[in-house]
C-alpha positions in Angstrom: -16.8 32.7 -5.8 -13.5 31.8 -7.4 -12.8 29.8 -10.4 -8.9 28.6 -10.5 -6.9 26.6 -12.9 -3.5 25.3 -12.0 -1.7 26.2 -15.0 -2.7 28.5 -17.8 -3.9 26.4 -21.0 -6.3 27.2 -24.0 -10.2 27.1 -22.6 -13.1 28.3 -24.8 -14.3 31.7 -23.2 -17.8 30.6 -23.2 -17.3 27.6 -21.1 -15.2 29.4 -19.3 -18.1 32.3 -18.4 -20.6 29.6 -18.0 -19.0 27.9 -15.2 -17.9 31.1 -13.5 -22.3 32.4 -13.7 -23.3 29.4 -12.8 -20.6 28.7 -9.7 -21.6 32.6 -8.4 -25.3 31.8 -8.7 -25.8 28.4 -7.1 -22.5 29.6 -4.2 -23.9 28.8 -0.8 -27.8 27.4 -2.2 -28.7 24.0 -0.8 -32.3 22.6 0.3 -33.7 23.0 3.4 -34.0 19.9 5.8 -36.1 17.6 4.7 -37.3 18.4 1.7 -35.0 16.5 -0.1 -32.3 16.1 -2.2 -33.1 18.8 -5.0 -30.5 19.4 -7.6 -26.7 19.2 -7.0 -25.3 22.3 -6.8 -23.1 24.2 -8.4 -24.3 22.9 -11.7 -21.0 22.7 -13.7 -20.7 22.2 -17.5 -18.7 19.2 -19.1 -15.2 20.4 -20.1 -14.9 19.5 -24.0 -11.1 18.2 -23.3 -11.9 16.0 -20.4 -15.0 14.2 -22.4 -12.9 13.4 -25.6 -10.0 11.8 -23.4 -12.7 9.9 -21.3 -14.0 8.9 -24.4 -11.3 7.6 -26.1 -10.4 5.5 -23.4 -10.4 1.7 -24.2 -10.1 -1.1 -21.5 -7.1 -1.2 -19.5 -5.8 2.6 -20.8 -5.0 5.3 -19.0 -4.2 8.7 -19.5 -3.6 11.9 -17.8 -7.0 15.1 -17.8 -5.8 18.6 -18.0 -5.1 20.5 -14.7 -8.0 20.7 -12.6 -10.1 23.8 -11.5 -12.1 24.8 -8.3 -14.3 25.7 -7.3 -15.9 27.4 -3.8 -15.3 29.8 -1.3 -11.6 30.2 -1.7 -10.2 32.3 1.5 -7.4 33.4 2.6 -6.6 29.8 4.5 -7.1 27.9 1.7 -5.2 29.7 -0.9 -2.4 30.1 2.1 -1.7 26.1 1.2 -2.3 26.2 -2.7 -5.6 24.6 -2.2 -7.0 26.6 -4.4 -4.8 25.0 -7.2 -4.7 21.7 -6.7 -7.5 20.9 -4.7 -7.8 19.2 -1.0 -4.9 16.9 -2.0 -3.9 13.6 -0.2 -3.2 13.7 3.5 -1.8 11.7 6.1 -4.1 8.8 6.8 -6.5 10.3 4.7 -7.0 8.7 1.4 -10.4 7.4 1.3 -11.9 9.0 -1.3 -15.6 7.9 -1.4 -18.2 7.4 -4.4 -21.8 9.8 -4.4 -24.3 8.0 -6.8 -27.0 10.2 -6.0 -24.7 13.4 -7.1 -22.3 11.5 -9.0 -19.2 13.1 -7.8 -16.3 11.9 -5.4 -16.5 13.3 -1.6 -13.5 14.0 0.2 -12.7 15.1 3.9 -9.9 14.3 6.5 -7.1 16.5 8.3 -3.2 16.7 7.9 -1.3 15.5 11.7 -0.7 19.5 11.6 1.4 19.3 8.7 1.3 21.2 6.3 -2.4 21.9 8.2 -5.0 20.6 10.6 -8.6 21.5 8.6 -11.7 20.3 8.7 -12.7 21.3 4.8 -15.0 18.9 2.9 -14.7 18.4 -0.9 -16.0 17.1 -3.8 -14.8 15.9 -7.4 -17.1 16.8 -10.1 -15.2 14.3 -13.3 -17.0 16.0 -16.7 -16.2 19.4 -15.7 -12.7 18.0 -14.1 -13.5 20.1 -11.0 -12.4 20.0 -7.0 -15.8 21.7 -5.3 -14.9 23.6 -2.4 -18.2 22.2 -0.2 -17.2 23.4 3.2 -14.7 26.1 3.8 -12.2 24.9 6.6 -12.6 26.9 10.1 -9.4 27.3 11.4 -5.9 25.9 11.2 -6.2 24.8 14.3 -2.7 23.5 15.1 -2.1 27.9 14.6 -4.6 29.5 16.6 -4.4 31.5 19.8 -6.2 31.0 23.1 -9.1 33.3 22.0 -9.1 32.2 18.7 -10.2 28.9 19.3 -13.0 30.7 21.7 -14.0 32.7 19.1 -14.0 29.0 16.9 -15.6 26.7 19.5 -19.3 26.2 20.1 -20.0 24.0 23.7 -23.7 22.9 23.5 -24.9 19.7 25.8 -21.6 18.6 26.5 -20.4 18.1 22.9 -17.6 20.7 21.5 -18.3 21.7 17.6 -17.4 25.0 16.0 -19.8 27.3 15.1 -20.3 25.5 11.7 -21.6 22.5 13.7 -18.4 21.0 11.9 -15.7 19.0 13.7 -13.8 20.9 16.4 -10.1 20.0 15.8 -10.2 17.2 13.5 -8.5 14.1 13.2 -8.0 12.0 9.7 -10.3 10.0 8.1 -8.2 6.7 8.3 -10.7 4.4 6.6 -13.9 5.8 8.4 -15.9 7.9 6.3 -18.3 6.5 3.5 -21.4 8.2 2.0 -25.2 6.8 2.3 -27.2 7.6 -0.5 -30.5 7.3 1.5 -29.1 9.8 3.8 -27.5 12.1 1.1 -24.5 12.3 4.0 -21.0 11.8 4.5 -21.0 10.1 7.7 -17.2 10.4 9.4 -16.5 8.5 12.4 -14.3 10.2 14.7 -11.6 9.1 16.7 -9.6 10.9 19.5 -9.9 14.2 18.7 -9.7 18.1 20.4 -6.1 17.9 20.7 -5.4 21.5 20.3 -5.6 22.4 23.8 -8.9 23.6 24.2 -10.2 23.3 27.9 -13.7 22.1 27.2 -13.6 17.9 27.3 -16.2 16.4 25.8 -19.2 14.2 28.0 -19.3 11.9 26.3 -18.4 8.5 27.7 -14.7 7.6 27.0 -14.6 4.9 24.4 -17.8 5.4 22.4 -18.0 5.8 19.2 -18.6 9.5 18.0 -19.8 10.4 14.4 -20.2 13.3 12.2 -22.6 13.7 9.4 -21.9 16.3 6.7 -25.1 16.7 4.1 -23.6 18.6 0.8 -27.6 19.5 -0.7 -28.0 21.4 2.4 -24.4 22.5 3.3 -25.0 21.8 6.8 -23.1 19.6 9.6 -25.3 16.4 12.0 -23.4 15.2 15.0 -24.5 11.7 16.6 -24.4 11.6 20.0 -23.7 8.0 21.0 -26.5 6.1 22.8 -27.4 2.8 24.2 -27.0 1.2 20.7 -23.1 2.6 19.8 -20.2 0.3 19.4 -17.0 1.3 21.0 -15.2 3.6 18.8 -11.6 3.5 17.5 -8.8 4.9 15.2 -7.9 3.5 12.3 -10.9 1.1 11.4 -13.6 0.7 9.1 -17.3 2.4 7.5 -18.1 0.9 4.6 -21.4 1.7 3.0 -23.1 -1.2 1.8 -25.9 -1.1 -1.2 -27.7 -4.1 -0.8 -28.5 -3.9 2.7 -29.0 0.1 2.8 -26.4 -0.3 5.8 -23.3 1.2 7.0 -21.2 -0.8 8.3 -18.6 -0.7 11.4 -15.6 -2.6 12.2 -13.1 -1.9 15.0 -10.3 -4.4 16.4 -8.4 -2.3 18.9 -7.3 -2.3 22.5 -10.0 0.5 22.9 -12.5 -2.1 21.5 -13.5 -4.4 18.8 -16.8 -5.3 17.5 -18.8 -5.6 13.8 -22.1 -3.5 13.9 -23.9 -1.7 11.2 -25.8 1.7 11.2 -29.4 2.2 9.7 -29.6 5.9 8.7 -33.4 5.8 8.8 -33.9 4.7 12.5 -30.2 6.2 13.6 -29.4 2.9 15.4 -26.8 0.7 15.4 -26.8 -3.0 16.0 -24.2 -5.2 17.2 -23.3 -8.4 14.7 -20.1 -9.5 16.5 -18.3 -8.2 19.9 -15.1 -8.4 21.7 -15.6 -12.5 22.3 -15.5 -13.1 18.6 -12.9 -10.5 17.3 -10.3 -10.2 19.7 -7.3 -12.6 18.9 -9.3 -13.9 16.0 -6.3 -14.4 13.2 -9.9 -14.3 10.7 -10.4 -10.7 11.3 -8.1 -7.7 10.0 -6.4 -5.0 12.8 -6.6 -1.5 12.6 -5.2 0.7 9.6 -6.8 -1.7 7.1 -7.9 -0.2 3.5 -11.6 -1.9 2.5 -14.5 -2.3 -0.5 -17.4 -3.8 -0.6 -18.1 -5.7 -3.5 -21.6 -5.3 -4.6 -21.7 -8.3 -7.0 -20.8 -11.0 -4.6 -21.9 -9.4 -1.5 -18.7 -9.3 0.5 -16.4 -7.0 1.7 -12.9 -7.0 1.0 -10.3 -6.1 3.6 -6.5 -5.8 3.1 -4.0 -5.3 5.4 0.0 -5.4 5.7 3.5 -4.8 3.9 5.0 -2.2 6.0 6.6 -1.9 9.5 5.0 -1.5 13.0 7.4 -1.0 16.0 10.3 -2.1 14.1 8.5 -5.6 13.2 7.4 -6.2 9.6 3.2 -6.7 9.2 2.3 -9.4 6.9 0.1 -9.0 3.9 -2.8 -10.3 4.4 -6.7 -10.5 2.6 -9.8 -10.8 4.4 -13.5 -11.5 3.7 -16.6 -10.5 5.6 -19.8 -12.0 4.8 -23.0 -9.8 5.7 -25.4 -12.9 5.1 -23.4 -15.6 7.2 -21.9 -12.8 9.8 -18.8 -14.3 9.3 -14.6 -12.6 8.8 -12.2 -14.9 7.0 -8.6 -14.2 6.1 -8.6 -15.9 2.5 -5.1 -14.6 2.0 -1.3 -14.2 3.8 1.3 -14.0 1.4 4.6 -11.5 0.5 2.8 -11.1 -2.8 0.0 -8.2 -3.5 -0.1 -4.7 -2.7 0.7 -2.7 0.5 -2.1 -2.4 2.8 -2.4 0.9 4.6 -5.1 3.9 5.2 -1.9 5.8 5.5 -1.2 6.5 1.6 -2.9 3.4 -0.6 -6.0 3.7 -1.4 -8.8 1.0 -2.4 -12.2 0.9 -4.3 -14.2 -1.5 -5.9 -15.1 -1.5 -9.8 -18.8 -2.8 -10.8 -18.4 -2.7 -14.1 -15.2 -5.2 -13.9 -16.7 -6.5 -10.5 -13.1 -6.3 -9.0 -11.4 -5.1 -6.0 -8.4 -2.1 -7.2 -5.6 -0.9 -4.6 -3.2 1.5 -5.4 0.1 1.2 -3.8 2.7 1.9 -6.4 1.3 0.0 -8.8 -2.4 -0.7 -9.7 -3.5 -4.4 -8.6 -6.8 -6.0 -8.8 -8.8 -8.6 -6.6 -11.5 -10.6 -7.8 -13.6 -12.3 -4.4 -14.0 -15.5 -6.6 -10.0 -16.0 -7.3 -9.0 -14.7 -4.4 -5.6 -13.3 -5.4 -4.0 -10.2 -6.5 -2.6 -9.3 -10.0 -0.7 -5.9 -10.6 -1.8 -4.6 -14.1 0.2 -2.5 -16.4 -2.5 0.2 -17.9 -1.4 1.1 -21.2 -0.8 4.6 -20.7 1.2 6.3 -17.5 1.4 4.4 -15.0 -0.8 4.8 -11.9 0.4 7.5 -9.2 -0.2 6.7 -6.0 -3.0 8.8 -4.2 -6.7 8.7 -3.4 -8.6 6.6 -5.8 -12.0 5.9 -6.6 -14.1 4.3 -9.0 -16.4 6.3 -11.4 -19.2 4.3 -12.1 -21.2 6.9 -13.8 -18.3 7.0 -16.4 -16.9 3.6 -16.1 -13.6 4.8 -14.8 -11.3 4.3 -12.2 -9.9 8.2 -10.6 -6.3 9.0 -8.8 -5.3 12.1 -7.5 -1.9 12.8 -6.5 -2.3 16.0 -5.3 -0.4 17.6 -8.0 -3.1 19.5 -9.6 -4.2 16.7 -12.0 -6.5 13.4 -11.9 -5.1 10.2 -13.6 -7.6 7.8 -15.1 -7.9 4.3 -16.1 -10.7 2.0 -17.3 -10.2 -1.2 -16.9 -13.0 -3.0 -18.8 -15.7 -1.7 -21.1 -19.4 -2.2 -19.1 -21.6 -4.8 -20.9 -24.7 -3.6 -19.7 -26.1 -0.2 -17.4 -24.6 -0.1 -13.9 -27.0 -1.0 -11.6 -24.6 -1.4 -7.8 -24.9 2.5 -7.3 -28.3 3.8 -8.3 
């Protein structure tokens, strides 16, 4: 297993030789299927650098980390496209870049429209150690692969098209649809039109319903859903949010191909329908597609923001919405020129527990607070924000953005007054 570093800077050798023996001995280990959790794997030291700018860091400052390393099963396809440098970097409607309490890291997954690439690699940001964790080594490029290639790539079993890997066959982003359920110890990706590579098989599934992946990091294995009786209608460009109190995930589509609010159990592996196409179609309350969303633990609510760029030639408003789990209920508290751009294309959004505020990162950093309901752009003292995937550390009270240039950016925005219970 390789161990990269962007650029080369001054590392102690010891720290160096204990990340490289522990990477090579935990490569490929995981637990078996139901037996739980176990440790997260590999085990990776805290880098000595990293720690002392974390810990330095007072409310509203930012600063830049070192250049990251990686860490995984590097082949020949992922060093082709510098991954093993810099790391998954952001792709095209792929910048949700989601929290893991119960291995306190950041997961990652999503493809490219072809360009640079079309993978289906899964990864995950380890903060202390300032490591990218190669967790699931792409299959193919699969915008480049001949006729028997994707043969050789393709598994057909009961009507459903996987690779071998039981991973996605031929990809499509992540848009705002992948989340991670702690009781599950998954990332649970909801697929939209997909197999668009030109391979012959087409799926059985019925045309319309939702489709969704699992991917379970302790055991390094791929879960597909087969929709039943109990899916919602499945879409691009809509929303899985995870949601703490409940132990639910929750589904939001509003799109000629359907529309609907439903949430998923991950014990029973049903979903439930809250609010169909009567309620959500035409209703000004509720967001469209391509919406960036957070769920804010404190006051219970998700956040939804959408707008600020053009569709078809016609500008899309900014607006803010709210949905209430307890009164089943969307509200658009907000339409207004001011605030941040809106879009699962390139801005990213996350919620801090600590500040118990809303962040989305356009160009600028701007916050939401559910009880004010309005933005403010904030000016860290530091470098300013990049814009990239972002996601809130909670373990270390910090607020993450990765450009894709090799290095993380880091913020804090307040100091926590007391333990951070949202994400245990």
């Amino acid at each position: 297993m390789a161990l990269k570093r962007q650029t080369q800077v001054p590392v102690v050798m010891a720290m160096f030789l204990a990340i490289m023996a522990t990477a090579v001995a935990m490569a490929g280990e995981g637990t078996a299927a139901g037996k739980g959790p176990g440790p997260v794997k590999p085990e990776l030291p805290p880098d000595p650098a990293v720690m002392k700018i974390l810990d330095a860091l007072g409310e509203n400052q930012s600063a830049w980390l070192p250049p990251i390393r990686t860490v995984g099963n590097m082949g020949d396809l992922v060093r082709k496209f510098s991954l093993d440098k810099t790391g998954p970097r952001t792709r095209n409607y792929c910048v949700k870049w989601v929290w893991t309490p119960d291995r306190k890291r950041a997961i990652f997954c999503g493809e490219n429209a072809g360009a640079p690439h079309r993978l289906n690699d899964v990864w995950e940001y380890d903060l202390p150690s300032n490591t990218w964790v190669l967790l699931h080594e792409p299959d193919a490029d699969f915008t480049r692969v001949s006729a028997k290639e994707k043969e050789d790539i393709a598994l057909v079993k009961d009507g459903i098209l996987t690779t071998k890997t039981g991973a996605p066959y031929d990809p499509v982003h992540s848009w705002w649809q992948i989340t991670y359920d702690p009781e599950m110890h998954a990332l649970l990706w909801v697929m939209g039109n997909y197999n668009k590579c030109g391979f012959p098989h087409k799926s059985q599934v019925p045309w319309g319903k939702l489709e969704m992946f699992a991917y379970h990091p302790y055991e390094k294995r791929w879960e597909y859903f087969r929709p039943d009786a109990t899916s919602p209608p499945g879409q691009n460009a809509s929303i899985l949010e995870y949601m703490p109190d409940s132990r639910q995930v929750l589904w939001f589509t509003n799109s000629w191909r359907g529309c609907t609010t439903s949430t998923f159990d991950g014990q029973s592996k049903a979903w439930k329908e809250l609010l169909g196409k009567k309620e959500i179609q035409g209703n000004a309350n509720c967001p469209g597609t391509e919406a960036v969303a957070a769920y804010d633990t404190m006051n219970r609510i998700l956040v939804a923001h959408r707008g600020g760029e053009q569709h078809q030639g016609k500008p899309v408003p900014k607006c803010t919405y709210h949905y209430d789990p307890a009164a089943n209920k969307w509200e658009k508290v907000i339409q207004s020129d001011e605030g941040p751009i809106g879009s699962d294309a390139w801005t990213s959004m996350t919620y801090d527990s600590a500040a118990g505020c809303c962040y989305v990162v356009d160009k600028n950093l701007w916050s939401y607070r559910v009880g004010d309901k309005k933005w403010e752009k904030l000016s860290p003292q530091g470098p300013p924000a990049p814009n990239g995937m972002a996601c809130y550390n909670p373990d270390r009270n910090v607020l993450m953005v990765d450009s894709g240039g090799g290095r993380v950016w880091v913020w804090r925005g307040q100091k926590a007054s007391a333990p951070n219970q949202d994400h245990k």
